[in-house]
N, C-alpha and C positions, 0 to 999 in steps of 0.2 A: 525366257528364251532370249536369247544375245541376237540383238537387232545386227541384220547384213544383209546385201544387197543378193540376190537368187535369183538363177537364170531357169524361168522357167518352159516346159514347152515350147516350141515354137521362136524361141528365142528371147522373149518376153522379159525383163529385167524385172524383178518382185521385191519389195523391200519390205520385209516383214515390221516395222513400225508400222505397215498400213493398214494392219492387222485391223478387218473390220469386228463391229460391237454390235449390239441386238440396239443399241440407239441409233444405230444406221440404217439398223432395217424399218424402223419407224419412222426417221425420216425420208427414209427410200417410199415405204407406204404412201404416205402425202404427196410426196411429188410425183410417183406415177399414177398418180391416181385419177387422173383425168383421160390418160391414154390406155389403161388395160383396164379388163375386167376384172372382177371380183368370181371366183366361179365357184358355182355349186359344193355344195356339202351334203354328200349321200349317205345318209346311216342304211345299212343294210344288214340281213342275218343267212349268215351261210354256214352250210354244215349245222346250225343248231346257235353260231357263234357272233356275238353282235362286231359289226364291222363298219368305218366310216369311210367312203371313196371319197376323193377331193377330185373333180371331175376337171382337173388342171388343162384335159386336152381340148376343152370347152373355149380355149382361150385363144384372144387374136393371134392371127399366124400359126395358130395348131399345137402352139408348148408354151411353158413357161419361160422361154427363153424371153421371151417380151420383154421380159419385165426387169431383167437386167441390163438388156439392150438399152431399154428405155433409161433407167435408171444411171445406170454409163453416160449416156448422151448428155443427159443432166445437169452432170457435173462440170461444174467449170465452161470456157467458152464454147461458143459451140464453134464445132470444127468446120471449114469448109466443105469439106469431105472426109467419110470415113470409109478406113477398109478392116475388113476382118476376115478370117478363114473358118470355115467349119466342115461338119461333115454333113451338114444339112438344115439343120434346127436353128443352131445359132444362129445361120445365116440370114435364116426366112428371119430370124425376130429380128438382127437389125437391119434387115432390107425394110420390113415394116417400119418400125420405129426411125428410121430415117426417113422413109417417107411422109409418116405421122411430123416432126421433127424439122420436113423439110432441107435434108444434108442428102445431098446426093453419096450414090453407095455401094460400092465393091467389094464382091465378097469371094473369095477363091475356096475351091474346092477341090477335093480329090478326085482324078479322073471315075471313080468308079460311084461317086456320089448317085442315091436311089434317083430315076427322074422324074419321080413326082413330087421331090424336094427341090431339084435346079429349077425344074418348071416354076414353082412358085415361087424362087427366089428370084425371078424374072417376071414373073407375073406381077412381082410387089414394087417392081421399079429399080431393081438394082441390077448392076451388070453384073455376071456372073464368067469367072474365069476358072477351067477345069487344070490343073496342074497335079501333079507324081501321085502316088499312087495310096499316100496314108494322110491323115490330118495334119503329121508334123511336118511333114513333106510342104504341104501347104500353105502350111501357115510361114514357115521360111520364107516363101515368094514372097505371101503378104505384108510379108515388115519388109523385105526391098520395098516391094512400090510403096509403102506407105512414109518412104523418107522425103515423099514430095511436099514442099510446103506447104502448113494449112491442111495436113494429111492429119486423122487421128487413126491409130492402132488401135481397135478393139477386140480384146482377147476376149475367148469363148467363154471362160471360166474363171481364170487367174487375176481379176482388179476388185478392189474393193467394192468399188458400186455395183459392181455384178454380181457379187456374192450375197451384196446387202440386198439387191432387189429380188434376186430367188428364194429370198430368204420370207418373202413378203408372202408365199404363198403359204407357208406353215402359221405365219401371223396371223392367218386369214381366217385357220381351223380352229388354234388355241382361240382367240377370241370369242369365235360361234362357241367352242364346245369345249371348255378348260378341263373336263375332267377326261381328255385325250391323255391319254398314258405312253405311247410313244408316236413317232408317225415313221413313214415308211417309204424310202424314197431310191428310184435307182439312180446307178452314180457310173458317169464319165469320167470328167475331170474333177468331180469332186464338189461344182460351185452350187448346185442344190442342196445338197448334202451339207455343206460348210451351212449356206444360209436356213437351212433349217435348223440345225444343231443352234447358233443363234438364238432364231426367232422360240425357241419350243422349252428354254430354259433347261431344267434337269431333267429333261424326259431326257428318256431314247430314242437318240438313232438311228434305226437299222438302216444301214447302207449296203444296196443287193445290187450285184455285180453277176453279168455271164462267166460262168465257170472260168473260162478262157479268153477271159479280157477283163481283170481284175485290176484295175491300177492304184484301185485304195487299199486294198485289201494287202497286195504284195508291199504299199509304201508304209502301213503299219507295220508290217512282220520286219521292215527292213531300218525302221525308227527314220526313212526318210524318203521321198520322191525316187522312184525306181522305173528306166523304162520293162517295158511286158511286150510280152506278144497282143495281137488283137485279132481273134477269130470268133464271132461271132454272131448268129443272124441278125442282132441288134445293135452290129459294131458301125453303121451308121450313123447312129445316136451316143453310143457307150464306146465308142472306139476310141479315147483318149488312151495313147502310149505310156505319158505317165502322169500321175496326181499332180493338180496344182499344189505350189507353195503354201502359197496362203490359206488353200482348203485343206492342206495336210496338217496344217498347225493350229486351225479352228477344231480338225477333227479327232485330232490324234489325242483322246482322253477317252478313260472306260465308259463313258454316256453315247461312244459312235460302238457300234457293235455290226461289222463286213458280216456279210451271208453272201453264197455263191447260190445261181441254180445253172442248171445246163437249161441247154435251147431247146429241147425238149419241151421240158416245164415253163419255159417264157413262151411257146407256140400254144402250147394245150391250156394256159392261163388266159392268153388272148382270145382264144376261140372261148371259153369258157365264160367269158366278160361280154360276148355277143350273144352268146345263148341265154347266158342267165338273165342279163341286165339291157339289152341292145345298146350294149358300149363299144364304140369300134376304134379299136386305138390300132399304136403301131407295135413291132414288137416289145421295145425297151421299156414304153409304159407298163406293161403287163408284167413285169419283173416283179413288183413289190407282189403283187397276188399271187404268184410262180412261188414267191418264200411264203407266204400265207400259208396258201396252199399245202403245201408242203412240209407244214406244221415247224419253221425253222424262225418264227417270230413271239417268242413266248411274252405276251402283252394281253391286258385286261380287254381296253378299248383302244386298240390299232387305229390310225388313221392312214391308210392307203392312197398317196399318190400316182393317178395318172397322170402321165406328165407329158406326152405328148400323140396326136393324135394324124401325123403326117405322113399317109401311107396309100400306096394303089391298092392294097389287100383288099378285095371285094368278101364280106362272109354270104356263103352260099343260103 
């Protein structure tokens, strides 16, 4: 692929020689490795069928976002101050990871962000600025302000170190349990998904998307980064407009293979993860089980990520 500079998201400038490697994601591993946790690996059998949860929402700040925050921060000096934009998740992780880190930290958000996502991104020590009405809305403001000097921009999904450090979670599984045959991860902007494909070698995989809020799924059919609609109940989490760069060019090979479900089957897969196992996630986590489920993941021993756990959902 002919190295050029890409304006991703948000405005984000991506230079695909940054094109991160599965040696990134091990040394992403090491370095965060003092500040996130390592979480749970659940073999379970359901329907009849052996199945393994990576209990991802077990993790500081509630997602795996950590660990690219963290991993980000990492790199290079540290910044006086960072800002970034999210639609929630990201923000908690590097509200956290800057406070861990010690970087004071602003994070803007969509005026319609869930609020028991602003709460804890204020709970974590960061100011929290509500701004238009979509993630890319928001992330616009955030690279204005972030031209203050001594400012770092940290993108949700779209930087190497971020992609290498979410990558860290699939590293986690293959290690414990190499004969994992694909894993199973839902996908925003793509930067789990990139970093598992990575860390997981020639498995698969399966990249699940709400019906109607697909941004990988439309940027394969279209051979590049496409904006979409985003209507979703889990467009909170998965509400990226369009595929990152960098995660469309990690992912764009027959070993990523997009599955859609409706929100239907992401509500009834959540409830069903409470019933069954007393897992209490948020909507977008329960996606990879929604395709389970639903029998649209044809793999021996699946490894199912929960990926985040940051929700008011009370289950009755």
């Amino acid at each position: 692929m002919e190295a050029r500079p890409a304006r991703g998201q948000g405005g984000s400038m991506t230079n695909l020689t940054d094109i991160p490697t599965v040696a990134d994601v091990h040394s992403a591993a090491l370095a965060i490795r003092p500040y996130v946790r390592r979480t749970p690996l659940l073999p379970v059998e359901v329907d009849g069928r052996p199945l393994l949860i990576k209990l991802e929402h077990l993790q500081r700040s509630g997602s795996f976002k950590l660990r690219g925050a963290v991993s980000a921060l990492l790199c290079g000096p540290r910044p006086a101050r960072v800002v970034t934009a999210s639609g929630g998740n990201h923000g908690l992780g590097v509200a956290t990871a800057a406070a861990l880190l010690g970087v004071p930290a602003t994070v803007f958000v969509p005026r319609g962000v869930p609020e028991g996502k602003a709460r804890r991104i204020e709970a974590a020590g960061a100011s929290l600025i509500r701004h238009g009405d979509t993630y890319a809305e928001a992330a616009a403001e955030a690279r204005e302000a972030a031209t203050a000097p001594g400012t770092r921009y940290l993108h949700a999904y779209d930087e190497p170190a971020v992609i290498a450090g979410q990558g860290t979670v699939a590293a986690e599984v293959i290690a414990e349990v190499p004969e994992t045959d694909a894993v199973v991860v839902a996908v925003g902007g793509g930067g789990l998904a990139a970093g598992t494909a990575l860390a997981i070698g020639g498995r698969t995989t399966f990249a699940v998307e709400p019906r109607n809020c697909c941004s990988l799924r439309e940027a394969l059919r279209a051979g590049e980064p496409v904006d979409v609609a985003v209507d979703s109940v889990a467009a909170s989490a998965l509400g990226a407009t369009r595929a990152g760069t960098l995660a469309f060019a990690v992912l764009n090979t027959p070993r990523t293979v997009p599955v859609l479900v409706d929100d239907d089957e992401i509500l009834a897969a959540r409830d069903r993860l409470w019933e069954e196992f007393r897992l209490a996630v948020e909507p977008a986590a329960a996606a990879p089980f929604a395709a389970w489920l639903a029998g649209r993941i044809p793999a021996e021993l699946p490894c199912l990520v929960l990926c985040g756990a940051n929700t008011d959902w009370a289950p009755e």
